[in-house]
C-alpha positions in Angstrom: -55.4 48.9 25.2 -56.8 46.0 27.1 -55.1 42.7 26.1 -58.7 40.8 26.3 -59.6 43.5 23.2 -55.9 42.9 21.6 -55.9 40.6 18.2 -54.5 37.2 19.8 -54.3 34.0 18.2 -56.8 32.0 17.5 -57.8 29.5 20.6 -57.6 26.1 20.1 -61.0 23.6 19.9 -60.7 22.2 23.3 -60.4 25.5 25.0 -63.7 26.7 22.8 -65.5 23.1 23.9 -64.5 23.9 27.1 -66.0 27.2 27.2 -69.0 26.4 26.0 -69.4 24.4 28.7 -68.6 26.6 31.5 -70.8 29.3 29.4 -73.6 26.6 29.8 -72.9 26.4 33.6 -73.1 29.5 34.0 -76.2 30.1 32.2 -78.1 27.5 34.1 -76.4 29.2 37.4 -78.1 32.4 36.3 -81.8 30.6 35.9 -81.7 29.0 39.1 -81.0 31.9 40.5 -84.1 34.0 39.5 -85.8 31.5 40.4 -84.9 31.1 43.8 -84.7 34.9 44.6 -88.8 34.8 43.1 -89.9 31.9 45.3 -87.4 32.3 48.2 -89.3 34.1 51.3 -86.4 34.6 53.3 -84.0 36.8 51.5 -82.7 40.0 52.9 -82.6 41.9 50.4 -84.5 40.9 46.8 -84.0 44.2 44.8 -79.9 43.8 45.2 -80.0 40.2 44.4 -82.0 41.1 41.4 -79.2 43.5 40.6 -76.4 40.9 41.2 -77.8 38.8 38.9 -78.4 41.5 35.9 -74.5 42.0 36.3 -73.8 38.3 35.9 -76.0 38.1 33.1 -74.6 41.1 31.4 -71.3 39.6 32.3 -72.4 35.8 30.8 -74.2 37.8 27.6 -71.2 39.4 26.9 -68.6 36.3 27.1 -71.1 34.5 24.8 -71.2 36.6 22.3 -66.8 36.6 22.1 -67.6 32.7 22.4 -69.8 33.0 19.3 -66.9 34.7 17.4 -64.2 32.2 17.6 -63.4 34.1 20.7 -62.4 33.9 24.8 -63.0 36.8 27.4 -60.6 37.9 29.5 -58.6 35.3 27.6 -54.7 36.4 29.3 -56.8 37.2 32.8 -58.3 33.6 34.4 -57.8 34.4 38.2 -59.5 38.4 37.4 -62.7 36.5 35.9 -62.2 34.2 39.6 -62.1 37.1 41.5 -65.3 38.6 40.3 -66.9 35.1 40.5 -65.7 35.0 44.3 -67.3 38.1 44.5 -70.0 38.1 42.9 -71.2 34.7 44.8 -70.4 36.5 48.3 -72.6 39.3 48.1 -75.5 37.1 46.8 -75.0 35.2 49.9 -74.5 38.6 52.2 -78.4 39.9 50.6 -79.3 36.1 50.5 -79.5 34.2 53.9 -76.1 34.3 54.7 -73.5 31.6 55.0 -76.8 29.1 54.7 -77.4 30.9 51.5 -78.0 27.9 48.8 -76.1 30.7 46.8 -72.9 29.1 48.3 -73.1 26.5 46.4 -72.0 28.2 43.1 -68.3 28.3 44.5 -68.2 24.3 43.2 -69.6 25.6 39.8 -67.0 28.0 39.6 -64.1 25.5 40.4 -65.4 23.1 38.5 -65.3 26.0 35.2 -61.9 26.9 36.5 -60.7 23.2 36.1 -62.0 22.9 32.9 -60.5 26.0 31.6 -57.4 26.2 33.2 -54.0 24.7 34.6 -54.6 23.2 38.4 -52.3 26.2 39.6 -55.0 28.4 38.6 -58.2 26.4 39.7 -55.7 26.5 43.4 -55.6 29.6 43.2 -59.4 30.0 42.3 -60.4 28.0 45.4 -58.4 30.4 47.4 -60.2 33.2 46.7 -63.4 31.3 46.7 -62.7 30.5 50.1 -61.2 34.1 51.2 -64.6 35.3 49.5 -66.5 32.7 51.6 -64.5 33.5 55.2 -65.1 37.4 54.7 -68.5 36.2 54.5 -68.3 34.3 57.7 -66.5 37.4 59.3 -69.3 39.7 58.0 -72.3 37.6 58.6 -71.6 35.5 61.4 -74.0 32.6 62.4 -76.5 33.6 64.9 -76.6 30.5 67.2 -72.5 30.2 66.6 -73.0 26.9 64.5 -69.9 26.6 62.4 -70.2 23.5 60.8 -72.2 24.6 57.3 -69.3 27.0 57.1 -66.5 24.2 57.9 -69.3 21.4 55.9 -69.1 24.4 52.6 -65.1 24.5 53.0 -64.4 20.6 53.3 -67.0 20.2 49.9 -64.7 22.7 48.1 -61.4 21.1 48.8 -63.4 18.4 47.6 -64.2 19.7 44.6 -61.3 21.2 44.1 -59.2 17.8 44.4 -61.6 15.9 42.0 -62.1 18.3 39.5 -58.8 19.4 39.1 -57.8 15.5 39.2 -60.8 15.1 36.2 -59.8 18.1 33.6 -56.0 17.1 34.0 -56.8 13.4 32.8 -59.3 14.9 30.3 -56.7 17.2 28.9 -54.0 14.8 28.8 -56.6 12.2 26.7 -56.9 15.5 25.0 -53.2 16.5 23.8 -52.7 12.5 23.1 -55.7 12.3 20.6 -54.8 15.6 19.3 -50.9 13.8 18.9 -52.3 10.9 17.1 -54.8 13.0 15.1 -51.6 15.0 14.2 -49.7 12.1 13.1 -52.8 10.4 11.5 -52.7 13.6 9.3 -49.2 13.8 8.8 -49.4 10.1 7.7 -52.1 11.0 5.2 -50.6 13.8 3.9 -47.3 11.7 3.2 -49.7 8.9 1.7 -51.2 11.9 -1.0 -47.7 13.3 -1.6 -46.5 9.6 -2.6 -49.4 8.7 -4.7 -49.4 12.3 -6.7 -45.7 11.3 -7.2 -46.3 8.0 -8.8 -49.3 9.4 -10.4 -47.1 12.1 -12.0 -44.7 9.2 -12.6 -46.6 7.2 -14.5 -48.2 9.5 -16.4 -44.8 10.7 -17.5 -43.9 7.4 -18.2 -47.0 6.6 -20.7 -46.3 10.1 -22.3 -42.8 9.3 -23.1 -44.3 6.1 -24.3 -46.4 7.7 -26.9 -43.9 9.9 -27.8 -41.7 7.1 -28.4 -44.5 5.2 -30.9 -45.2 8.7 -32.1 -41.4 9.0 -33.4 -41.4 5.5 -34.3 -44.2 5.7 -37.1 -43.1 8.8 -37.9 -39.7 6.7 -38.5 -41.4 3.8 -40.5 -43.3 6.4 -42.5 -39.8 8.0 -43.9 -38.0 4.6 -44.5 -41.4 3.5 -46.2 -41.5 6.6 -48.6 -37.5 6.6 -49.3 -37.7 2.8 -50.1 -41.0 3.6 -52.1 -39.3 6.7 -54.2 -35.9 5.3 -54.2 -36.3 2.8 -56.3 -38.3 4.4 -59.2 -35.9 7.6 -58.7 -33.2 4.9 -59.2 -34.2 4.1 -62.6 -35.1 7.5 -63.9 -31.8 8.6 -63.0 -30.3 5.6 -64.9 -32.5 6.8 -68.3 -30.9 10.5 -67.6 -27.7 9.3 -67.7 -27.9 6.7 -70.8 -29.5 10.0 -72.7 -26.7 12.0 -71.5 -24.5 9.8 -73.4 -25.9 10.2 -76.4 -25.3 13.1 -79.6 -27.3 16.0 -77.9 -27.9 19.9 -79.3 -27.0 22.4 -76.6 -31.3 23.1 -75.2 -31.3 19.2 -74.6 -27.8 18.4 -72.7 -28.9 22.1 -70.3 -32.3 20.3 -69.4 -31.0 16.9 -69.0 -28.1 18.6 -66.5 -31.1 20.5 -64.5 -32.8 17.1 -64.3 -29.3 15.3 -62.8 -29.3 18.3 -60.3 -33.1 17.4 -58.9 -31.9 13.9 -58.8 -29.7 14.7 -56.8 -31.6 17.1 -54.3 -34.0 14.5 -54.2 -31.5 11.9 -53.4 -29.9 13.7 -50.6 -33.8 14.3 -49.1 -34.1 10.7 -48.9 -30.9 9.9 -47.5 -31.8 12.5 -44.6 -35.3 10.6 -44.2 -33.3 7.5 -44.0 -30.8 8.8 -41.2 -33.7 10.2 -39.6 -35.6 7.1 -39.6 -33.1 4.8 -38.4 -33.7 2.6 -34.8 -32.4 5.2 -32.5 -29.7 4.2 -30.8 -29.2 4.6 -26.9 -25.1 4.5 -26.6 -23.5 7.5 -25.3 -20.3 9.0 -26.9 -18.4 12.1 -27.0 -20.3 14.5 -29.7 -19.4 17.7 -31.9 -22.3 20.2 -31.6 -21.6 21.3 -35.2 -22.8 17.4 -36.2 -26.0 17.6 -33.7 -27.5 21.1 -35.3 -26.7 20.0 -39.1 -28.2 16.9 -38.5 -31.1 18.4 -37.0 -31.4 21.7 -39.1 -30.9 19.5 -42.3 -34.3 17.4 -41.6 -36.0 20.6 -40.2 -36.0 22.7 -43.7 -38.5 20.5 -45.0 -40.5 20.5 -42.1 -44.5 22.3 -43.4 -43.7 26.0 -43.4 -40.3 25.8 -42.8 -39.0 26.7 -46.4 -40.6 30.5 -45.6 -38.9 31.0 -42.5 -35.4 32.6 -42.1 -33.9 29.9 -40.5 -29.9 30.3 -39.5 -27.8 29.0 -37.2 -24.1 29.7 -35.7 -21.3 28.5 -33.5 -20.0 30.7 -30.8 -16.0 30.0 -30.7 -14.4 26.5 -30.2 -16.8 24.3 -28.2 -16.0 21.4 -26.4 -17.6 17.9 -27.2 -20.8 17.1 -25.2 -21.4 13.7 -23.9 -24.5 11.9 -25.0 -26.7 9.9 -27.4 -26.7 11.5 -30.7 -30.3 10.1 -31.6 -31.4 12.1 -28.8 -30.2 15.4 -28.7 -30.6 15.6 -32.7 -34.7 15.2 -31.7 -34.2 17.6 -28.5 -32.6 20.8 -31.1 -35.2 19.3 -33.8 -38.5 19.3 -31.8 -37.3 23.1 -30.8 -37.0 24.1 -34.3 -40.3 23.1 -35.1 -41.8 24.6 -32.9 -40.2 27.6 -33.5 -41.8 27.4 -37.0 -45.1 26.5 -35.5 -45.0 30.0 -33.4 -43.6 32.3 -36.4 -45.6 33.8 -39.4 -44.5 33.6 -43.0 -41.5 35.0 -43.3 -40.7 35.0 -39.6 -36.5 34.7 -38.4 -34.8 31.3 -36.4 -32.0 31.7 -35.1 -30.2 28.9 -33.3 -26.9 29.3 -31.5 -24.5 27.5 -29.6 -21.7 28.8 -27.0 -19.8 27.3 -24.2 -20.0 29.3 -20.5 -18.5 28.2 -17.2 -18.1 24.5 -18.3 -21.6 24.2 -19.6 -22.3 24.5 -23.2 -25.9 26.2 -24.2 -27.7 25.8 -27.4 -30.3 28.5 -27.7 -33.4 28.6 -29.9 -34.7 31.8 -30.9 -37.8 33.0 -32.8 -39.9 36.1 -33.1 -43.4 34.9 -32.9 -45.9 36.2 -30.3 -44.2 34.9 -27.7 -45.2 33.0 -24.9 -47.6 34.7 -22.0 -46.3 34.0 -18.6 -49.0 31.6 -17.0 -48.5 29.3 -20.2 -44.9 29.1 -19.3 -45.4 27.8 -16.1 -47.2 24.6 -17.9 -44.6 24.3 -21.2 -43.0 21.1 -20.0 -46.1 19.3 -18.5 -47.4 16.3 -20.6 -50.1 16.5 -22.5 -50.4 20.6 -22.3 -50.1 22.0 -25.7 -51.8 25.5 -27.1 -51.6 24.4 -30.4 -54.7 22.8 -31.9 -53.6 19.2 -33.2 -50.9 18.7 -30.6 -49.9 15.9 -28.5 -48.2 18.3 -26.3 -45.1 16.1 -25.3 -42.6 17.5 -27.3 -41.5 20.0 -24.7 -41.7 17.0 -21.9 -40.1 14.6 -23.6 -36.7 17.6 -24.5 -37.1 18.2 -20.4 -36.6 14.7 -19.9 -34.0 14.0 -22.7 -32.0 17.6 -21.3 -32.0 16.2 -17.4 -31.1 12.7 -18.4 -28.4 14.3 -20.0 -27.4 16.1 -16.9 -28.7 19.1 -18.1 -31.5 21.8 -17.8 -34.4 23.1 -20.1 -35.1 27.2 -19.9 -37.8 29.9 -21.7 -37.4 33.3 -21.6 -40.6 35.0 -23.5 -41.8 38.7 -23.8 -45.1 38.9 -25.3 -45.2 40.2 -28.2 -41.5 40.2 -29.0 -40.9 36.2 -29.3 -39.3 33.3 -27.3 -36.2 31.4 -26.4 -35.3 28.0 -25.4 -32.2 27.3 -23.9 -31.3 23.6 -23.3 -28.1 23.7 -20.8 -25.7 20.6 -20.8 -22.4 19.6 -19.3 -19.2 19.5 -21.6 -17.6 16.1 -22.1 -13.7 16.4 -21.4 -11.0 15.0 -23.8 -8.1 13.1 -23.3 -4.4 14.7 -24.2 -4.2 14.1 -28.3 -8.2 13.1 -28.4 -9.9 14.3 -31.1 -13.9 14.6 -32.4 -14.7 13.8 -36.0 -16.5 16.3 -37.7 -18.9 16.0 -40.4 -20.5 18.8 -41.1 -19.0 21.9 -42.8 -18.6 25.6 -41.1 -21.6 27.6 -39.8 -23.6 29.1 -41.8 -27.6 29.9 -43.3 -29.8 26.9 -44.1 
């Protein structure tokens, strides 16, 4: 196949600008031309010059209409499309007048579209054949009365031509390449510009949703130490009266209730001394930490989150694990905000299991649930603040536990079928122990909630 009818790349602007002009050239060449083939008196031969031009305007029609699709003729072949010029301006000379022809004057058209268009060793080369086309002419036709000097006057005016306008469409094209250079780096700059503003963009509004989480936890804080203060103290005295009865002669029915009483007491007493851990200013020290402690802590203010008292809700160690190195405040909320949102995606009755294991230096605590799971264009968005599917939420939970995992040195990962419920893995880097170092634990061994 032809290469001018083989997909090629797409031409660059300046090479279609620089066709349309040469396309405009020759158009105009075209009308003068029927013009002075209908007024001239002294042609040869009219019918063949007629013909000469119907081939250049087929030619011209059909180079416009590859111009009008994005496309050049002949793209790969610049010194065939001379050639046929040469050619084609010779024999309207040779039916014309001759070397006298005004049709001799279309060679400095076609140099001048060949500069334009193309390097200077082609528009070189282009005068060469225009003048081999022009000599054969000279050869063929020779002048009557001998007079050579339109013929030498013809050749002089196209070295002429072919000096200047080669001289003109390199300094155009190098103005060219030089604006197209700054334009490139004008872009590049602007680009950069929009890259650095998104960044800060995204910056700042992580840092005003970490904010509001932050108030968010904080009320949520004064809230518990307002309604363990509130309850404490009236719990305080009815435990008192429960004891001073206790004390006294009771039948068997009495002393039974009276013990069921103490053993409310007491499970309300123990809620409230979780709302008070919970809502204590959350400190930002870093220390070595047992797992164990992190999940009971977090598990043990979980249970009485809404709905969380009719889910199976179970957690377990995986073998010895090694301390983690953190802030305890923070990875309590990290396993914490998991959990309820686990609850949040299961049904009544629905199971929560959350693990921890140790793997290649990293230790992995997993939470698991089988809710509907999570579709996979929602995953893509999990961790972005302010996205949440659920209908009263903030949606920074997630961002904030990405932030918490990475300032941690760690990582944040979902793994969701639909359909089959979700998992949420938050990966963190061991802390190491000195010889004879040991971490207090508080908790007791794994097991159900």
């Amino acid at each position: 196949m032809l290469t001018f009818l083989a997909p090629l790349s797409p031409p660059r602007s300046i090479d279609l600008a620089a066709e349309a002009i040469a396309l405009s050239i020759r158009w105009f060449g075209l009308v003068v031309g029927w013009l002075l083939v209908a007024v001239g008196a002294q042609s040869r031969d009219p019918a063949a010059l007629y013909a000469i031009l119907s081939l250049g305007l087929g030619f011209t029609a059909f180079n416009t209409v590859f111009y009008l699709r994005g496309r050049l003729f002949l793209r790969d072949w610049p010194l065939l499309i001379s050639a046929m010029e040469a050619l084609f301006i010779g024999l309207l000379c040779h039916y014309d007048t001759g070397l006298d022809s005004p049709f001799r004057f279309y060679y400095l058209l076609s140099l001048i579209c060949c500069a334009m268009r193309h390097s200077p060793r082609v528009t070189f080369l282009t005068f060469g054949l225009d003048c081999l086309s022009y000599g054969s002419l000279a050869l063929a036709d020779p002048p009557a009365d001998a007079d050579l000097s339109p013929f030498l006057l013809t050749l002089a005016i196209l070295v002429w031509v072919t000096w200047a306008a080669g001289a003109l469409a390199r300094l155009l094209k190098r103005t060219g390449d030089e604006l197209r250079q700054l334009n490139d780096a004008l872009q590049e700059n602007q680009s950069l510009l929009e890259s650095r503003i998104s960044d800060r963009t995204k910056q700042l509004e992580e840092s005003q949703a970490q904010v509001l989480h932050q108030e968010k936890m904080a009320a949520f804080g004064l809230l518990a130490a307002g309604i363990a203060h509130e309850v404490g103290n009236p719990l305080t005295g009815i435990s008192g009266v429960v004891q001073m009865l206790e004390r006294r002669d009771l039948d068997d029915y009495t002393r039974e209730k009276l013990t069921l009483v103490t053993g409310e007491l007491s499970r309300i007493q123990k809620i409230l001394r979780e709302l008070i851990l919970f809502s204590r200013p959350a400190s930002e020290e870093r220390g070595r930490l047992d797992v164990r402690d992190v999940l009971e802590e977090a598990l043990g203010i979980a249970k009485y989150y809404k709905g969380g008292k009719n889910r199976q809700l179970s957690w377990s160690v995986t073998g010895e694990l090694p301390p983690i190195q953190g802030v305890r405040d923070q990875l309590v909320q990290v396993v914490f905000n998991l959990v309820l949102n686990a609850i949040d995606a299961t049904g009544k009755g629905g199971k929560i299991e959350v693990t921890a294991e140790c793997d290649a230096g990293m230790l992995a605590i997993a939470v698991t649930d089988d809710g509907q799971g999570i579709p996979p264009d929602v995953q893509a968005k999990l961790f972005r603040p302010y996205f949440t599917t659920k209908r009263h939420g903030t949606g920074l939970g997630l961002f904030v536990i990405r932030r918490i995992a990475e300032a941690h040195g760690g990582t944040v990962e979902v793994n969701s079928i639909v359909g089959e419920g979700a998992t949420f893995r938050v990966v963190l880097p061991t802390g190491h122990l000195a010889p004879g170092e040991n971490v207090p634990h508080r908790g007791t061994a794994p097991g159900g909630i």
